[in-house]
Backbone bond lengths (Angstrom), bond angles and torsions (degrees), N, CA, C in turn:
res aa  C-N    CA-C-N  psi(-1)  N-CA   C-N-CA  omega(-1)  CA-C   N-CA-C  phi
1 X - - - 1.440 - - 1.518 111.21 -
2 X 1.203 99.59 -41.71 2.089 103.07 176.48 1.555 94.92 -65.35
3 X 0.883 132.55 -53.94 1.894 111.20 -161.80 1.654 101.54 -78.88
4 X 1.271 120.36 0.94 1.386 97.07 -174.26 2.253 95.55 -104.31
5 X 0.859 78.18 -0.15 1.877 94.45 179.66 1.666 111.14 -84.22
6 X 1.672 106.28 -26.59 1.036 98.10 164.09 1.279 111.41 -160.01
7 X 1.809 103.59 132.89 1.130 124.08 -156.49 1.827 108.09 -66.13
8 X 1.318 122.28 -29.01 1.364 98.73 -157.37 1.539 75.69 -98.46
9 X 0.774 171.21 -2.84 1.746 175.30 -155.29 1.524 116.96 -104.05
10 X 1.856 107.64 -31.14 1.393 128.22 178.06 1.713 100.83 -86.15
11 X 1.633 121.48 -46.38 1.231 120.82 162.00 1.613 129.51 -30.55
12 X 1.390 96.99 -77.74 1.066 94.90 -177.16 1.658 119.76 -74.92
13 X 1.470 119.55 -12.10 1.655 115.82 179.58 1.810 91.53 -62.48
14 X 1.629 116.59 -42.58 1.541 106.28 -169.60 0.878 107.95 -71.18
15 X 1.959 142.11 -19.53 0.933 102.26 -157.50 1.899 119.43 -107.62
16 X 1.815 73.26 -1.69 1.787 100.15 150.56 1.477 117.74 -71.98
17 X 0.837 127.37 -33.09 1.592 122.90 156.73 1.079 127.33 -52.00
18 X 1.756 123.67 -54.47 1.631 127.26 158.54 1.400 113.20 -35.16
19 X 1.464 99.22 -68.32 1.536 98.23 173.91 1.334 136.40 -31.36
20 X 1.286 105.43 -55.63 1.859 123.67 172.91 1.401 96.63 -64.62
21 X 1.554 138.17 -55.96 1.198 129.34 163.39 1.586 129.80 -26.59
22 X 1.754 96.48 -61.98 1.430 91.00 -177.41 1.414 122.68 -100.97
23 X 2.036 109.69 21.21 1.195 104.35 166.55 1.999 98.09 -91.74
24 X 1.607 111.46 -14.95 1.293 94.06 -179.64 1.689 107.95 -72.25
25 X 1.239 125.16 -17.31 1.380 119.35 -136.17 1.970 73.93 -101.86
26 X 1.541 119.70 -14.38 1.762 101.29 -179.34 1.398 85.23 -77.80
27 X 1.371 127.51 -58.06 2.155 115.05 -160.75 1.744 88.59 -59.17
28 X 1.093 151.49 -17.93 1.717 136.02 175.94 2.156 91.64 -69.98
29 X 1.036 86.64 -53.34 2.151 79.37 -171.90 1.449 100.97 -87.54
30 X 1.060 163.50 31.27 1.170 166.99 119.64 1.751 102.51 -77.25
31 X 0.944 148.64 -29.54 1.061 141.49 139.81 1.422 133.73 -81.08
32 X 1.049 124.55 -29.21 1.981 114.28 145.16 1.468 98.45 -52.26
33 X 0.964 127.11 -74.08 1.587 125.25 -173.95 1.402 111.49 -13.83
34 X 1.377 112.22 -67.27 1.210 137.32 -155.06 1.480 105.06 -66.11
35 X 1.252 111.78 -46.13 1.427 130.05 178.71 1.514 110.51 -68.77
36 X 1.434 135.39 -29.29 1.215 153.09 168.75 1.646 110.19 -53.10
37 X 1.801 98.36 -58.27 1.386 112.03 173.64 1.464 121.61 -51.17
38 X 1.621 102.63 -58.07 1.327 110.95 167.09 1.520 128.62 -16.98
39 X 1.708 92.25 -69.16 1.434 103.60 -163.99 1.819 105.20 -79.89
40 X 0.911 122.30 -7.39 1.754 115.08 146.10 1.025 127.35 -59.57
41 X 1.682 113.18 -49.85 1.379 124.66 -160.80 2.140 81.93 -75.18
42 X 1.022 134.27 -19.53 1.481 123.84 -154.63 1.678 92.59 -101.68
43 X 1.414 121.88 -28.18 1.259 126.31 175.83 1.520 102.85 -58.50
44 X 1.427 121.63 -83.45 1.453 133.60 174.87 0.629 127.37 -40.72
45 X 1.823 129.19 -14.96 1.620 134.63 137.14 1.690 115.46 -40.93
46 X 1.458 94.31 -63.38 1.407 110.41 -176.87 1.831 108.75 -55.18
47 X 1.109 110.24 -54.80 1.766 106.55 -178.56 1.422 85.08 -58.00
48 X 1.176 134.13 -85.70 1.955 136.90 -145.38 1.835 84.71 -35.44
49 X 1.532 129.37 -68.17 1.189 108.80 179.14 1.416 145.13 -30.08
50 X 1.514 96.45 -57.15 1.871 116.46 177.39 1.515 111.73 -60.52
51 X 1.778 109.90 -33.58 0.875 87.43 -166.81 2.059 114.03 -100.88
52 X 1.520 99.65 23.56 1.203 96.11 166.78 1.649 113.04 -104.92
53 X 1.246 109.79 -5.32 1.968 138.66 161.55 1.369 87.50 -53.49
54 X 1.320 123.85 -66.66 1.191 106.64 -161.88 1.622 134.18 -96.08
55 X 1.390 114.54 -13.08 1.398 123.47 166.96 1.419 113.31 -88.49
56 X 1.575 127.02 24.29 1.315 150.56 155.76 2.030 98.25 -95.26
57 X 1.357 114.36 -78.46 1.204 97.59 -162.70 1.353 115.32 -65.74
58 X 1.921 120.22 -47.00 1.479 112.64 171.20 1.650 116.40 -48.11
59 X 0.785 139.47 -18.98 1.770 140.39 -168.54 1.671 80.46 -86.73
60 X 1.727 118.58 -79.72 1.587 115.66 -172.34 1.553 115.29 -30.50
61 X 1.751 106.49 -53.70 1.775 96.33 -179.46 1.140 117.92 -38.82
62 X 1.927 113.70 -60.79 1.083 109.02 -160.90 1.186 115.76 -66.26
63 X 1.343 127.17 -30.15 1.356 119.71 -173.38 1.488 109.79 -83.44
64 X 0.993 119.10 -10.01 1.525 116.94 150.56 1.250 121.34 -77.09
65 X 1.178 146.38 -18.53 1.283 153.79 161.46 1.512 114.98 -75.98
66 X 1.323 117.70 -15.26 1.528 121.63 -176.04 1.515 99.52 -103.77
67 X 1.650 119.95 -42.00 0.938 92.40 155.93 1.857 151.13 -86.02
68 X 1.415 98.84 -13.61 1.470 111.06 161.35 1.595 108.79 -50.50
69 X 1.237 132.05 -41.62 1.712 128.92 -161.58 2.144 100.73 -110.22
70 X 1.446 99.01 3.91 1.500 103.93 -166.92 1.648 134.49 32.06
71 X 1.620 76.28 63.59 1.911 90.51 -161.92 1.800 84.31 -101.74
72 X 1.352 116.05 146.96 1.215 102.94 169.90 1.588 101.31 -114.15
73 X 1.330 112.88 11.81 1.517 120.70 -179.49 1.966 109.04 -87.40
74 X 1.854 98.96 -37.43 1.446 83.32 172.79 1.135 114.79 -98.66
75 X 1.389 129.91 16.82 2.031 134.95 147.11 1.189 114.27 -55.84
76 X 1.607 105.40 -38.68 1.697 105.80 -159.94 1.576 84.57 -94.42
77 X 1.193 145.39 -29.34 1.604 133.41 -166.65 2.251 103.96 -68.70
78 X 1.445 100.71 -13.98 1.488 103.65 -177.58 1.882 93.68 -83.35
79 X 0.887 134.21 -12.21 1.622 117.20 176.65 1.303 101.49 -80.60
80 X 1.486 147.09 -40.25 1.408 133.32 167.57 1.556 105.40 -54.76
81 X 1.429 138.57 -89.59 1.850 102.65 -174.03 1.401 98.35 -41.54
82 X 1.310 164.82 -110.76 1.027 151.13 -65.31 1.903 96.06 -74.59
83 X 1.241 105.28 -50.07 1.841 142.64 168.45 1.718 86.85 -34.54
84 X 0.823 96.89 -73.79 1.786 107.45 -167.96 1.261 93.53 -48.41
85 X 2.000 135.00 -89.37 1.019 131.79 178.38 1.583 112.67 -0.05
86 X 1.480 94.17 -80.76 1.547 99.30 178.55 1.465 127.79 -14.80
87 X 1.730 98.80 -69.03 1.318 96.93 -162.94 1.249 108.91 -70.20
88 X 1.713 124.37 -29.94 1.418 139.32 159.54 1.586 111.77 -18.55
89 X 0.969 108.38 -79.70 1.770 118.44 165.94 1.262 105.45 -48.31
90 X 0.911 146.93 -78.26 1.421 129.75 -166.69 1.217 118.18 -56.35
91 X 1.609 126.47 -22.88 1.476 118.15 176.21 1.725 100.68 -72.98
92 X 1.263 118.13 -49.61 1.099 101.06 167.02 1.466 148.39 -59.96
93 X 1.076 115.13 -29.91 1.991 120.72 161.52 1.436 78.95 -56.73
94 X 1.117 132.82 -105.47 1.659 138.44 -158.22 1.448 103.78 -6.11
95 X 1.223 117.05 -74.53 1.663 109.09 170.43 1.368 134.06 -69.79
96 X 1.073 116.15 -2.88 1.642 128.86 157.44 1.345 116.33 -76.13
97 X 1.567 124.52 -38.66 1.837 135.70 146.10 1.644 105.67 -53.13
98 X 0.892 105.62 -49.05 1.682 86.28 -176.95 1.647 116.47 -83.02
99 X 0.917 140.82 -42.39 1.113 126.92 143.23 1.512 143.01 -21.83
100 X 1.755 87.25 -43.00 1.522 90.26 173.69 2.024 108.08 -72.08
101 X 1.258 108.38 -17.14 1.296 94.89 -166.28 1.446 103.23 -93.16
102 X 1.312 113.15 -39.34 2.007 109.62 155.77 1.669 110.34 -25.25
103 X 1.280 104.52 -60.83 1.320 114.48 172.32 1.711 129.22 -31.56
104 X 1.764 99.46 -55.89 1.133 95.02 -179.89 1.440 126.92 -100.02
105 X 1.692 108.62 22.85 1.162 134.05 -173.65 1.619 104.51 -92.08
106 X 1.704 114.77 -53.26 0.971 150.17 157.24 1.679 105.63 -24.68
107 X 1.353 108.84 -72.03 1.580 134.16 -178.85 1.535 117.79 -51.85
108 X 1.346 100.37 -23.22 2.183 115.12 -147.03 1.443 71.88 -111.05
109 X 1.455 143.35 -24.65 1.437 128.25 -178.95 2.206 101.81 84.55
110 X 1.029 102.64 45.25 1.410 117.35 -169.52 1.523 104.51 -106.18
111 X 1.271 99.43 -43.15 1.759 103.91 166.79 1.622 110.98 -97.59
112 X 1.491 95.24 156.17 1.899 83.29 -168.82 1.560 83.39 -129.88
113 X 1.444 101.46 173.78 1.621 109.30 -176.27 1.813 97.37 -77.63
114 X 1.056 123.14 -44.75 1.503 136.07 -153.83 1.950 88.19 -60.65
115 X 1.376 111.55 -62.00 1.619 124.68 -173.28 1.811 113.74 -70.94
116 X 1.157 116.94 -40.27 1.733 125.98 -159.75 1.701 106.08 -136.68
117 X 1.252 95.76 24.79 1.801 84.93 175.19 1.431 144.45 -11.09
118 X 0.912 132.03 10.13 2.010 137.38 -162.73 1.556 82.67 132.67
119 X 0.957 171.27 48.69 1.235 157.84 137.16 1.255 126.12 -31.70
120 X 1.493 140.21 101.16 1.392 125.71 -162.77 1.650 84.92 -120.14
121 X 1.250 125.24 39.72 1.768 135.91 163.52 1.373 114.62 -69.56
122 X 1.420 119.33 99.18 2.011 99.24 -178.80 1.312 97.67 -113.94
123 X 1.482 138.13 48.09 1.005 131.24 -160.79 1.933 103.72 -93.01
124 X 1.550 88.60 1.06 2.391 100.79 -164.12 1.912 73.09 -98.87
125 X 0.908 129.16 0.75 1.482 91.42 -158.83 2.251 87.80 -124.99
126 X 1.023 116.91 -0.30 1.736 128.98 167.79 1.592 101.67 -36.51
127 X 1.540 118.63 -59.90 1.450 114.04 174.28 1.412 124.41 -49.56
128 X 1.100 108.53 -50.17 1.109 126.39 163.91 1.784 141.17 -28.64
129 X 1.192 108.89 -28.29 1.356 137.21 -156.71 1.342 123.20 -148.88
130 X 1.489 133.20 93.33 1.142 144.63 152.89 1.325 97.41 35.14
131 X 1.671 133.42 147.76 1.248 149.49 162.21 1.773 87.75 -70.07
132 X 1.335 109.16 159.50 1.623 116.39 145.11 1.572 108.10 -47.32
133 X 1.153 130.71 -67.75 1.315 124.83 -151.00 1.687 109.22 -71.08
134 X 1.303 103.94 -29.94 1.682 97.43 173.84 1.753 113.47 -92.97
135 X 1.471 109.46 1.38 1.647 117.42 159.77 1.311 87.29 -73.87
136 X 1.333 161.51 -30.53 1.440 144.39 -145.68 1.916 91.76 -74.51
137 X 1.289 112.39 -29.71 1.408 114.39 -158.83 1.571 103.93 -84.36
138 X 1.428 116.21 6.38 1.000 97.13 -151.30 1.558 101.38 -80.47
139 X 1.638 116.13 -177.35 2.092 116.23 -175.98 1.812 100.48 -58.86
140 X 1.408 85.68 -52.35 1.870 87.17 -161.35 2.231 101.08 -68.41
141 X 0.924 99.78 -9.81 1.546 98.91 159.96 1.355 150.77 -80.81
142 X 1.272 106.61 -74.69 1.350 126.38 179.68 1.505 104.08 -71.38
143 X 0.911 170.12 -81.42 1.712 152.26 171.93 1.108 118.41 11.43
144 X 1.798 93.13 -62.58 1.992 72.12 -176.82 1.457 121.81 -115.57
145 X 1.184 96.67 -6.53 1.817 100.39 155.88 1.627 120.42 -68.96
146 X 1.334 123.05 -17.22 1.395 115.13 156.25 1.419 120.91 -90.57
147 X 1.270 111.79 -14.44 1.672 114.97 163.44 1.631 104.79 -57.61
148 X 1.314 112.14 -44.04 1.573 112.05 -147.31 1.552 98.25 -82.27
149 X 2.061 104.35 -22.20 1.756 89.93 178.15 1.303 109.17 -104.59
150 X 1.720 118.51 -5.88 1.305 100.96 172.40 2.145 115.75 -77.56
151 X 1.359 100.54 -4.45 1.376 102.99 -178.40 1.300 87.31 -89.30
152 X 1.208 164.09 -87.05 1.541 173.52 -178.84 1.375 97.18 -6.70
153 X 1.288 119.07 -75.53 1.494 123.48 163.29 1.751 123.39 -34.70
154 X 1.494 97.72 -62.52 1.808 101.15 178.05 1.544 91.45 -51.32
155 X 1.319 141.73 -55.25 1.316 109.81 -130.94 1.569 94.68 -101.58
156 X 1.399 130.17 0.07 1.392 115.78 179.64 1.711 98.48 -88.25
157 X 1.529 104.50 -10.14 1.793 95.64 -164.57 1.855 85.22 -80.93
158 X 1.439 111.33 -65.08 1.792 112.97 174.75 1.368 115.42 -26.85
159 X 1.455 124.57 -27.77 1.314 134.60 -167.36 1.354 103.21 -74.65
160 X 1.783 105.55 -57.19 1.491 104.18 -169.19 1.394 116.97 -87.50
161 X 1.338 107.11 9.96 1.736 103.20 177.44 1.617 110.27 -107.10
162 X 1.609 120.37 -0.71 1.008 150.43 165.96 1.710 101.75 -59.89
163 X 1.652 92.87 -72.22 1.303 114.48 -174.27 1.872 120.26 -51.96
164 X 1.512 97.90 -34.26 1.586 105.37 178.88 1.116 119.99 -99.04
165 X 1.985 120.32 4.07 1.231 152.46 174.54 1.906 112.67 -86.39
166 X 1.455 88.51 -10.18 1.665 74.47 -166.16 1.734 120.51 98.24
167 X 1.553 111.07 -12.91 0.979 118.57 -163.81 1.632 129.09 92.54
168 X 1.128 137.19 127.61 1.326 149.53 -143.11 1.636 109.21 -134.29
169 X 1.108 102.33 -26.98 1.804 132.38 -167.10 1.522 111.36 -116.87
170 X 1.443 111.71 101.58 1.241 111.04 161.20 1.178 144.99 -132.00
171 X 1.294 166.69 136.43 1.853 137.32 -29.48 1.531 89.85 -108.51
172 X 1.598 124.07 -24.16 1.464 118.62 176.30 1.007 129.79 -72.57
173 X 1.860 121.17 -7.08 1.348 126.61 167.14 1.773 103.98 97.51
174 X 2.027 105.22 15.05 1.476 96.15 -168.84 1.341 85.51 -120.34
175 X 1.963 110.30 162.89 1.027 107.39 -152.82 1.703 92.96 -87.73
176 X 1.315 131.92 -170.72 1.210 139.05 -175.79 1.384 109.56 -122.25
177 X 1.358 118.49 144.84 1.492 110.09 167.24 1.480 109.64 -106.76
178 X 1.264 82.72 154.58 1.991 107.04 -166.23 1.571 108.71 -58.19
């Protein structure tokens, strides 16, 4: 009843209300946002995982298949995926870091709804964040992607000195002594 008694008093109580409105309605899109980010940054977790799931078993087939048929050509064809894997994983951490820093750009109130609406752009934050190729080094990387090509490698080189040996490997898959 008081703000409608007076008009410039009813003004501004609403337009302090909008305000409180549409400062609640930025923490509502600053949190979809956030939650948006999330679930990338939780995806590219998930690939960096799968895809070290899988440049473990494709590398094992083949090198089980090279050595089942004692080819040392399809041992050595498992270091290209293994190569790939690699860089696979590292593109992904790389975009799981940049994201995270959208994220905390997002968080710090650095992006605003009015300027960057849902913006999933990390193209400000590239300086910021390891090249791909020096993510290759990173702990959760390089371990076992150089396991997987230094085994790819060992076993096509064992293969072919097998092969120019007369053979080293016989039909049980155990090695022989000289």
């Amino acid at each position: 009843m008081l703000r409608r008694s007076c008009r410039a008093g009813a003004r501004s109580s609403d337009s302090f209300d909008a305000w409180q409105d549409s400062s609640r309605n930025l923490d509502d899109y600053q949190i979809k946002h956030l939650e948006l980010i999330q679930g990338v940054i939780t995806r590219m977790a998930g690939n960096s995982f799968q895809t070290k799931a899988w440049a473990v078993a494709l590398v094992a087939a083949l090198l089980g298949f090279g050595v089942d048929r004692e080819s040392a050509g399809i041992a050595g064809v498992a270091v290209f995926p293994a190569l790939v894997f690699l860089w696979l994983d590292a593109y992904y951490l790389r975009q799981e870091r940049l994201f995270r820093k959208l994220y905390d750009a997002v968080r710090q109130g650095k992006l605003t709804v009015a300027t960057d609406a849902f913006t999933m752009n990390t193209k400000d934050y590239h300086k910021s964040v390891d090249s791909w190729p020096r993510t290759m080094l990173a702990s959760t990387i390089w371990p076992l992607h150089a396991c997987t090509v230094a085994a790819a490698i060992g076993v096509a080189i064992y293969l072919l000195l097998a092969d120019s040996n007369g053979g080293l490997i016989d039909d049980n898959l155990t090695i022989a002594l000289l």
